[in-house]
LUMFI-847293 format. One record per residue (C-alpha): residue number from 1; x, y, z. Coordinates in steps of 0.25 Angstrom, whole numbers. Example, Ala and Ser with C-alpha at 12.3 -4.5 7.8 and 13.67 -1.06 7.14 Angstrom:
PT  seq      x      y      z
PT    1     49    -18     31
PT    2     55     -4     29
REM end
This chain:
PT  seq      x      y      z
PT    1     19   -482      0
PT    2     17   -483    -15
PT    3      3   -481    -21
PT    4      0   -483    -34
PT    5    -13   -474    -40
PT    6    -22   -478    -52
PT    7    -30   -467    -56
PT    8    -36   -464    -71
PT    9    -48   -455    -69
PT   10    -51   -442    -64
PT   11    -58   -444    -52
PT   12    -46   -452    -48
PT   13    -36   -442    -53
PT   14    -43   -431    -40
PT   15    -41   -443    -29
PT   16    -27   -445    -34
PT   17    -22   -430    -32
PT   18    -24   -431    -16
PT   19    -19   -445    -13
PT   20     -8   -443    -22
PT   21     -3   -431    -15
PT   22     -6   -438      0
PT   23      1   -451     -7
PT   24     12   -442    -10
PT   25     13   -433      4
PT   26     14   -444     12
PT   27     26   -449      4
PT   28     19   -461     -3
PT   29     23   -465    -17
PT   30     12   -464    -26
PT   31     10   -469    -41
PT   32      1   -464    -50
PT   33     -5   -473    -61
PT   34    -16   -465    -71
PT   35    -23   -475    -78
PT   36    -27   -465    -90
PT   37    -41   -468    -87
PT   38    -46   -454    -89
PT   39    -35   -450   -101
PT   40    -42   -437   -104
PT   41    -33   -426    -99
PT   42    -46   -419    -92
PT   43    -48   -429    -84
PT   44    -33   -435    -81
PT   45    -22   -425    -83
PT   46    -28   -413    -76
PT   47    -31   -418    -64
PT   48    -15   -422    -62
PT   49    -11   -410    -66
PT   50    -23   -402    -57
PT   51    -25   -409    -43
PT   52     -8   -411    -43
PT   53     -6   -427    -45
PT   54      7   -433    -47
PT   55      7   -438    -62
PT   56      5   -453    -64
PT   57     16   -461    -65
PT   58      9   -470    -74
PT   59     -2   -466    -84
PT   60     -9   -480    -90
PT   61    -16   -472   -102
PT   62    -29   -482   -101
PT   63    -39   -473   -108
PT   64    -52   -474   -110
PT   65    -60   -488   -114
PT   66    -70   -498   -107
PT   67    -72   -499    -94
PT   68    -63   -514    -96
PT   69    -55   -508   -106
PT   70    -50   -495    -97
PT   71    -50   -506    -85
PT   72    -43   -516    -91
PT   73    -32   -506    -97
PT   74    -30   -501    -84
PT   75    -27   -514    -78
PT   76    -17   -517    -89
PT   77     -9   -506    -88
PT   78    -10   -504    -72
PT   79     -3   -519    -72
PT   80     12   -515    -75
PT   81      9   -502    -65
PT   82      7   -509    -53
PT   83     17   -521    -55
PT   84     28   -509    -57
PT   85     25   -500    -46
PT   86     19   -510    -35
PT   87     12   -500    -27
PT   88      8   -501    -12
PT   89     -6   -498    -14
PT   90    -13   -496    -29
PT   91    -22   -485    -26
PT   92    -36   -483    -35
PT   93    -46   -473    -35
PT   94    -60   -472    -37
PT   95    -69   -481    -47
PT   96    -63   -479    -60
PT   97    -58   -490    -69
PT   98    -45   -487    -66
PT   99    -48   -489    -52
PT  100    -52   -504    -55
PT  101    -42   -506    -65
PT  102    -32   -500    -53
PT  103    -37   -509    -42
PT  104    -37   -522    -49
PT  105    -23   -521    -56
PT  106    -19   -518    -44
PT  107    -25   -530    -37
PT  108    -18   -540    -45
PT  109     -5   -537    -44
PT  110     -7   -537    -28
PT  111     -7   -522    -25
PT  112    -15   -515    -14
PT  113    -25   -508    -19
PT  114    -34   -495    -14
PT  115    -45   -488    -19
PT  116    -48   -475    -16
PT  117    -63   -471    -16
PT  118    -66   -484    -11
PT  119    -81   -488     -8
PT  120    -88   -480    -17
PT  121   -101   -486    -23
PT  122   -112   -481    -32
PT  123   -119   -495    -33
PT  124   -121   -493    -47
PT  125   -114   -505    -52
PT  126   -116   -499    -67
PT  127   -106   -489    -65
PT  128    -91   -492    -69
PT  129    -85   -486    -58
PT  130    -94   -493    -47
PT  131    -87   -508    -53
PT  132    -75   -501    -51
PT  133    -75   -496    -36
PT  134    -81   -509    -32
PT  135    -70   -517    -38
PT  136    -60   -508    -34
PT  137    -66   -506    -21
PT  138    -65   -522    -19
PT  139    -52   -524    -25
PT  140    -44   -514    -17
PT  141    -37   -517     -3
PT  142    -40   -504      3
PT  143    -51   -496      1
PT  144    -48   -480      2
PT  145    -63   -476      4
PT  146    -69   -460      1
PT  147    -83   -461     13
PT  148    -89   -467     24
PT  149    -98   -472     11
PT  150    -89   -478      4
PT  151    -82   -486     18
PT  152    -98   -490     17
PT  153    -99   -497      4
PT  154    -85   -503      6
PT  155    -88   -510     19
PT  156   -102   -516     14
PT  157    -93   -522      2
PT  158    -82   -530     12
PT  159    -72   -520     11
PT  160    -72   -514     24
PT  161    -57   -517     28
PT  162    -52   -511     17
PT  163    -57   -498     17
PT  164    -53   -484     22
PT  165    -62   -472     22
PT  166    -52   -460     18
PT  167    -60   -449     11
PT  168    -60   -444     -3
PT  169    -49   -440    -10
PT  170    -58   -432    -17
PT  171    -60   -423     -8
PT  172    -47   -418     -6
PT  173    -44   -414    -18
PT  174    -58   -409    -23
PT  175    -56   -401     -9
PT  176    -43   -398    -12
PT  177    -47   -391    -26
PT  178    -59   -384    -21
PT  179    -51   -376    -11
PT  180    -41   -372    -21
PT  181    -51   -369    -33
PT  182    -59   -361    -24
PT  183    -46   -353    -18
PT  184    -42   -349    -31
PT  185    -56   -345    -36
PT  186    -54   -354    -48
PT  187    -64   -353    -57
PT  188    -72   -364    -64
PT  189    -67   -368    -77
PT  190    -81   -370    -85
PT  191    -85   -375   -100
PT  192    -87   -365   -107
PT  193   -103   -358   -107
PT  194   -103   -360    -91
PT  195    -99   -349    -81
PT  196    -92   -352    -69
PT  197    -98   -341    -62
PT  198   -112   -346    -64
PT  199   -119   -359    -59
PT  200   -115   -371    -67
PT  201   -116   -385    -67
PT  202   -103   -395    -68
PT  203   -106   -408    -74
PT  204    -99   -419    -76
PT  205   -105   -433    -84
PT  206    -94   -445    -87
PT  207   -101   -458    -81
PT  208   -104   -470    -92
PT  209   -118   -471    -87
PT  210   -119   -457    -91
PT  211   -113   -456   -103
PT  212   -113   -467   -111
PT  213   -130   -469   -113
PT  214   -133   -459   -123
PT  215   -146   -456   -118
PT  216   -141   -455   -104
PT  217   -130   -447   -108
PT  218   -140   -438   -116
PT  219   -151   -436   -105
PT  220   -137   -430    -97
PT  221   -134   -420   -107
PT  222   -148   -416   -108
PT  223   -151   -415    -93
PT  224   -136   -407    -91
PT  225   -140   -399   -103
PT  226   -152   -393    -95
PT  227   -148   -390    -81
PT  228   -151   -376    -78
PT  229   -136   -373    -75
PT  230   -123   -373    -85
PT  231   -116   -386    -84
PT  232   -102   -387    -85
PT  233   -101   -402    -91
PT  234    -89   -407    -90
PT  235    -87   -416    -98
PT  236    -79   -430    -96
PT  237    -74   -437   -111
PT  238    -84   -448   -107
PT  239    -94   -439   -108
PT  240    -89   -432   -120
PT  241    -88   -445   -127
PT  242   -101   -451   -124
PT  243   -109   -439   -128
PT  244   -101   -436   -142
PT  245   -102   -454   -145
PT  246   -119   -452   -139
PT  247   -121   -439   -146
PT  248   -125   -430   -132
PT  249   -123   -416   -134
PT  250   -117   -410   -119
PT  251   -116   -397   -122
PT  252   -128   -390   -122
PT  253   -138   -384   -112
PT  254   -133   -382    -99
PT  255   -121   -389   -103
PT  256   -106   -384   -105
PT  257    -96   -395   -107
PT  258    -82   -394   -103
PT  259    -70   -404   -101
PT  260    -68   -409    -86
PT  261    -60   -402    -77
PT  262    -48   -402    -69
PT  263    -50   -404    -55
PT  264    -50   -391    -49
PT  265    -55   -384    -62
PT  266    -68   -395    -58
PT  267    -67   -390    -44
PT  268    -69   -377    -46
PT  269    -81   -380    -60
PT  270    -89   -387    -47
PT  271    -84   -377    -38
PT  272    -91   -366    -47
PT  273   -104   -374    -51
PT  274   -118   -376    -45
PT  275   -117   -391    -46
PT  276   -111   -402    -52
PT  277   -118   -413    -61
PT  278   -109   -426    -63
PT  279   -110   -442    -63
PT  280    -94   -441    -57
PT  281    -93   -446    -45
PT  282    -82   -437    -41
PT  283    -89   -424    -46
PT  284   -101   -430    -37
PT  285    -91   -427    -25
PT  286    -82   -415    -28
PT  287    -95   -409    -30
PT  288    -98   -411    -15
PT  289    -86   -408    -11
PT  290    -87   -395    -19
PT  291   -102   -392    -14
PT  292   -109   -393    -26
PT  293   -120   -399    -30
PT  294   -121   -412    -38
PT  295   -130   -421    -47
PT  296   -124   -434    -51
PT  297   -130   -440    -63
PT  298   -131   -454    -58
PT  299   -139   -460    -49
PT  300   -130   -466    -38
PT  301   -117   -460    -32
PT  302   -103   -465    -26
PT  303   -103   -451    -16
PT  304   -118   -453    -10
PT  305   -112   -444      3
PT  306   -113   -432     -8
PT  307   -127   -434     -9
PT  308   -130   -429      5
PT  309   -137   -414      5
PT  310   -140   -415    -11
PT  311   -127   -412    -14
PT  312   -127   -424    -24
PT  313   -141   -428    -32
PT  314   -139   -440    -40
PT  315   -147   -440    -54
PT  316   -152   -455    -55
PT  317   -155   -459    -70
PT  318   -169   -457    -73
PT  319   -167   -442    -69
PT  320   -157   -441    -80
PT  321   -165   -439    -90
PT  322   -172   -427    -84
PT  323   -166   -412    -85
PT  324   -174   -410    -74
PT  325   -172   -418    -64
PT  326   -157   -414    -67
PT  327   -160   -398    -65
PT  328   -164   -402    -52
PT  329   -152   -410    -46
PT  330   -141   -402    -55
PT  331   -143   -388    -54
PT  332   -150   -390    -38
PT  333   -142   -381    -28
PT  334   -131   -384    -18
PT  335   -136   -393     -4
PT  336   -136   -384      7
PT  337   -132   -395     16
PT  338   -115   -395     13
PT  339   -108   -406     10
PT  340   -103   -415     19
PT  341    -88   -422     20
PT  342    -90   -437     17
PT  343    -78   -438      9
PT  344    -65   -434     20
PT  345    -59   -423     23
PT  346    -50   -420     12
PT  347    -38   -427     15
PT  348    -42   -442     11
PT  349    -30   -443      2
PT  350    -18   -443     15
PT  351    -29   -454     19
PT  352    -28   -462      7
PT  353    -13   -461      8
PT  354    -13   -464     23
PT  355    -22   -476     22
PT  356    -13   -481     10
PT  357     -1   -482     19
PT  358     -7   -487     31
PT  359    -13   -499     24
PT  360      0   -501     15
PT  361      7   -502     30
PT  362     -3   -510     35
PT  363      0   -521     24
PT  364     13   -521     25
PT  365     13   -524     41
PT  366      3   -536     35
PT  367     14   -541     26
PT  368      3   -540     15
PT  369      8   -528      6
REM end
C-alpha cells in the first residue's frame, strides 16, 4: 500500500510522527509531501527532527499569504505530486488549509482520500479551520475519526458509512513524550524572567479572531499581563506580527515571551506549569492528557469531552476584556476529579494503518480502486 501525506503545520507535524512510524512497521510505502505552510523553523523543522519523522520527500515551499492565496498555491503545486506518485490513499490531517487544499487536489484527479481527525466541529462557521474540516470531511472517502463525539456529528451530517472511530494520534505521542520527559527529569526550557521551579503559566495565542482586532488583541495582552502568575508566552510569528503591525506591547506584567517550542521541550514547559492559557486546539488537549488545567480564550471548542470536571473553562468574548474574570478561570487550581480517556488508548496510529489497508483491499475486491 502506497499512502501519500500532506502535512504543513504543526499540529499536523505531532499526528504524522506515529502514523508514520506504524505506516512504516507494518511494511507500508509512505510519502511525505510538506506543504511549507508553516516555513518558520520553530514551527516545521524541529518537530522532524524531535519526534523522529522521515523527512519529506517533497517540500512545496507555499509560505504564508491569504487564506485563497495559501489555498490555492497549495492546489497548484500538489497537482504534478499526485499525478507522479499515484498513491493508494492521499491521507490529510486536521483543519488546516493545507488540509483542504490536500483533499480536493486529491479528489480531482480521482484518488482516494482520508482524513484523519474527521468529525471535528466548533459550529463557529467564523473560523477558518471549521470551512475547512467540513469540506474536507465531506470530500473525503473514509473518514478516520478521533471520539465517540466526533462519529456523532459525522452521522448527523450523512456520512455515517464512511466513518471509522480510531482514536487520536495525538495521544500517542503526547503519551509517548510525557513518559520520556519525565524519566529523564528534563527540565522546562522557560523564557527568560520565569522560574521552572515555581508556578508559571503557559500561554499560547495565534487565532485570526485573536489577533488581528487591535482592540481584541490589546484587551489579551492586558488581561495576560495581570494574571497573578508568570506567563510563559509563547509566542506564534502570527502573533508577533499582529502585535508589532497593531502597536500591543506583550511583554510586560506577568508576561515573559518566548519562541514556541519543540515538542517535547513543550511537553515538559506544560509538564512543569500550573496551567495552560491557549486558543490552540491541540494545546486544549495535551493539556488534558498532561493533567493541567486549561482556559481557552474562545467561547466554543472542537474537544468539549475536555470540559468534563473543569479541566477546560472556555473564556467567551465579553469576558475578554475583564482581568478579572481571567484571574479566575487561568490561575484556578487543578480539578480533583482525573481526566477521563475519551480520546484511545494510545496506539490509534497501528489503527489508522490497519483501517487503511483493510479499505484499500476492500476496493480492490469491488473492482473500484
Amino acid at each position: 500500500m502506497k499512502v501519500l501525506s500532506v502535512v504543513g503545520a504543526r499540529p499536523q507535524l505531532v499526528k504524522l510522527a506515529p502514523v508514520a512510524g506504524a505506516l512504516s512497521q507494518a511494511g507500508h510505502r509512505h510519502v511525505i509531501v510538506h506543504t511549507g505552510q508553516h516555513y518558520d523553523a520553530d514551527l516545521s523543522d524541529v518537530f522532524f527532527t524531535g519526534l523522529g519523522i522521515p523527512a519529506p520527500e517533497v517540500h512545496l515551499g507555499i509560505g504564508s499569504g491569504s487564506h485563497g492565496v495559501q489555498t490555492g498555491g497549495v492546489l497548484a503545486a500538489l497537482d504534478p505530486v499526485l499525478a507522479a506518485e499515484r498513491p493508494d490513499w492521499v491521507l490529510v490531517y486536521g483543519d488546516t488549509n493545507s488540509t483542504l487544499a490536500g483533499a480536493v487536489a486529491a479528489v480531482k484527479q480521482q484518488l482516494p482520500v482520508a482524513h484523519l481527525e474527521a468529525g471535528l466541529r466548533s459550529f463557529n462557521r467564523r473560523m477558518p479551520e471549521e470551512h475547512n474540516r467540513v469540506l474536507t470531511d465531506h470530500a473525503a472517502d473514509l473518514l478516520l475519526a478521533p471520539t465517540a463525539e466526533a462519529m456523532r456529528h459525522l452521522a448527523a451530517e450523512g456520512l455515517a458509512e464512511r466513518s471509522v472511530l480510531v482514536g487520536d494520534v495525538m495521544v500517542d505521542v503526547c503519551l509517548r513524550v510525557r513518559d520520556a520527559v519525565q524519566a529523564e527529569r528534563r527540565v522546562p526550557t522557560l523564557p527568560e524572567g520565569i522560574a521552572p521551579d515555581r508556578p508559571y503559566l503557559v500561554a499560547t495565542v495565534h487565532r485570526a479572531e485573536n489577533t488581528d482586532d487591535p482592540k481584541r488583541l490589546a484587551a489579551l495582552a492586558d488581561a495576560l499581563a495581570a494574571l497573578p502568575l508568570p506567563v510563559a508566552l509563547l509566542a506564534h510569528p502570527r502573533l508577533l506580527a499582529r502585535a508589532r503591525e497593531h502597536g500591543v506591547e506583550l511583554a510586560r506584567g506577568a508576561v515573559r515571551v518566548g519562541r514556541p517550542l519543540p515538542y517535547a521541550e513543550l511537553v515538559a514547559a506544560v509538564l512543569g506549569a500550573a496551567g495552560v492559557v491557549t486558543d490552540s486546539g491541540g494545546l486544549q488537549k495535551e493539556a488534558y492528557l498532561l493533567g493541567r488545567p486549561c482556559t481557552t480564550l474562545r467561547p466554543e471548542t472542537e474537544w468539549p469531552e475536555t470540559l468534563a470536571g473543569g479541566w477546560n473553562a472556555l473564556v467567551p468574548d465579553p469576558q475578554l476584556l475583564t482581568a478579572a474574570a481571567w484571574t479566575a478561570t487561568a490561575a484556578r487550581p487543578a480539578p480533583r476529579q482525573p481526566t477521563a480517556a475519551p480520546y484511545g488508548d494510545g496506539r490509534a496510529a497501528g489503527r489508522v494503518a490497519q483501517v487503511l489497508a483493510e479499505h484499500l483491499r476492500r476496493r480492490e475486491l469491488s473492482g473500484t480502486s
